[in-house]
C-alpha positions as CSV (number, residue, x, y, z in Angstrom):
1,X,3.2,48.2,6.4
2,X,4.6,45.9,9.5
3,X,2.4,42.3,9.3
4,X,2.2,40.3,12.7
5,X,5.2,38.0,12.3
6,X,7.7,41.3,12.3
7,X,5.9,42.5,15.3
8,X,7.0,39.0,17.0
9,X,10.2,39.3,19.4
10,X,13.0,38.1,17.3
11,X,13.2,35.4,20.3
12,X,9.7,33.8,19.7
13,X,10.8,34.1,15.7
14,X,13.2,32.0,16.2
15,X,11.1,29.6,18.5
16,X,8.4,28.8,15.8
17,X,11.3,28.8,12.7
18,X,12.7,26.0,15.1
19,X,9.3,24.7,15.6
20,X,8.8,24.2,12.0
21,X,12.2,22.9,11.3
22,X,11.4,19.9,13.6
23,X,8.1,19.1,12.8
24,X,9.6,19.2,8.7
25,X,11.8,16.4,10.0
26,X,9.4,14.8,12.2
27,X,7.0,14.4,8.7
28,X,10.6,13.4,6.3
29,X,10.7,10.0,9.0
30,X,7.7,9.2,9.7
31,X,6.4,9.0,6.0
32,X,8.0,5.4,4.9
33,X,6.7,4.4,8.6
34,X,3.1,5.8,7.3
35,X,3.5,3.9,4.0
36,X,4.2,1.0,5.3
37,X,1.2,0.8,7.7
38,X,-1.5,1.5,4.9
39,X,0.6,-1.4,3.2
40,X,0.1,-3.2,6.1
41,X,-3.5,-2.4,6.4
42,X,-4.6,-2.5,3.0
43,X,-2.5,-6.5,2.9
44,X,-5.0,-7.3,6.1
45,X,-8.2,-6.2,4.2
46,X,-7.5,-7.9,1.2
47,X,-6.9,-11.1,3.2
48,X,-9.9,-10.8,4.6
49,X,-11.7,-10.1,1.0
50,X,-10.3,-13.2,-0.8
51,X,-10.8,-15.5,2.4
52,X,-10.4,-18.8,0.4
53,X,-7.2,-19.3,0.7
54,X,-3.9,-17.5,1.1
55,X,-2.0,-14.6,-0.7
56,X,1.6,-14.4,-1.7
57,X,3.3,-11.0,-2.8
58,X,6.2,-12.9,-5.5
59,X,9.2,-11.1,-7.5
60,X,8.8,-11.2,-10.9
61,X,12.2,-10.0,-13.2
62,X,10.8,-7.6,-15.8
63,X,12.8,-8.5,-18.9
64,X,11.9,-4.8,-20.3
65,X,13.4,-2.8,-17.6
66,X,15.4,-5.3,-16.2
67,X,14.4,-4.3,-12.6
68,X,12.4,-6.9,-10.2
69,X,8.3,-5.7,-9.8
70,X,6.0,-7.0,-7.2
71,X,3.1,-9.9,-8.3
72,X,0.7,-10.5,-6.0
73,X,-1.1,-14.1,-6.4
74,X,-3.9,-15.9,-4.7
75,X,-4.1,-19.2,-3.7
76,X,-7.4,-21.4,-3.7
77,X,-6.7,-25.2,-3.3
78,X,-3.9,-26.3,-6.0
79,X,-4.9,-23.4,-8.2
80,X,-3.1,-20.1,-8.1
81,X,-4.5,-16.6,-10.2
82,X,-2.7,-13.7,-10.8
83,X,-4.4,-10.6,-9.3
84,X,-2.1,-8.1,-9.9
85,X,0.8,-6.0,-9.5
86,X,0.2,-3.8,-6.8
87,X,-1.9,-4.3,-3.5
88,X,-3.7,-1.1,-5.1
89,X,-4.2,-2.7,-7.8
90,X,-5.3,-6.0,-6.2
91,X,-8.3,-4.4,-4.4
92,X,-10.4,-3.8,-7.1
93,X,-9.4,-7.4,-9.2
94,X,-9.9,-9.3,-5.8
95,X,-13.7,-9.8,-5.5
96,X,-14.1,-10.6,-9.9
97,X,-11.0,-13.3,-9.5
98,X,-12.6,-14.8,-6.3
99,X,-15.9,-15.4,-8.1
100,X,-14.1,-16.5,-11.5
101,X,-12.7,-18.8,-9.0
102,X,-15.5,-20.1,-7.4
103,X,-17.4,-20.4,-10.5
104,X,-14.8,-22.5,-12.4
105,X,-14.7,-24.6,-9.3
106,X,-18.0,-25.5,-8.9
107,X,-18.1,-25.9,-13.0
108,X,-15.1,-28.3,-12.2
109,X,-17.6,-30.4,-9.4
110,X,-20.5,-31.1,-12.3
């Protein structure tokens, strides 16, 4: 039985193999360009979710694996908290650490 793609001319065969080839390429460099935008995005929204102060993405050297991993801190006034280790991560510790924060500093006021 002869399915549709060998009743194709051999020259549009060709055409969509070449097709394909270039759109496999397009996807191989545009995907750390993709990754780096959602990084990008997800950094913004964060941001905007702790809102008291800034945040700061620091090195940390991992004494285990001896290789350097990401720590992402946020800053409120002279106080600094840990929030995690990816921005992945960070979105769902953000909004608990903010109010931890919030409470210990109007704890601090009384």
């Amino acid at each position: 039985m002869i399915s549709h793609w060998d009743r194709l001319p051999v020259e549009i065969q060709c055409y969509i193999v070449d097709l394909k080839y270039k759109q496999e390429r397009l996807d191989v460099l545009t995907a750390p360009q993709k990754r780096l935008c959602e990084e990008m995005r997800l950094y913004h929204y964060l941001k905007e979710k702790w809102s008291i102060g800034h945040l700061r993405c620091e090195p940390h050297h991992c004494r285990l694996c001896m290789a350097f991993h990401a720590r992402v801190y946020g800053h409120y006034r002279d106080c600094r908290v840990m929030l995690g280790y990816s921005l992945k991560q960070v979105a769902s510790n953000v909004t608990v650490a903010k109010c931890d924060m919030l409470r210990e500093d109007v704890l601090f006021l009384f």
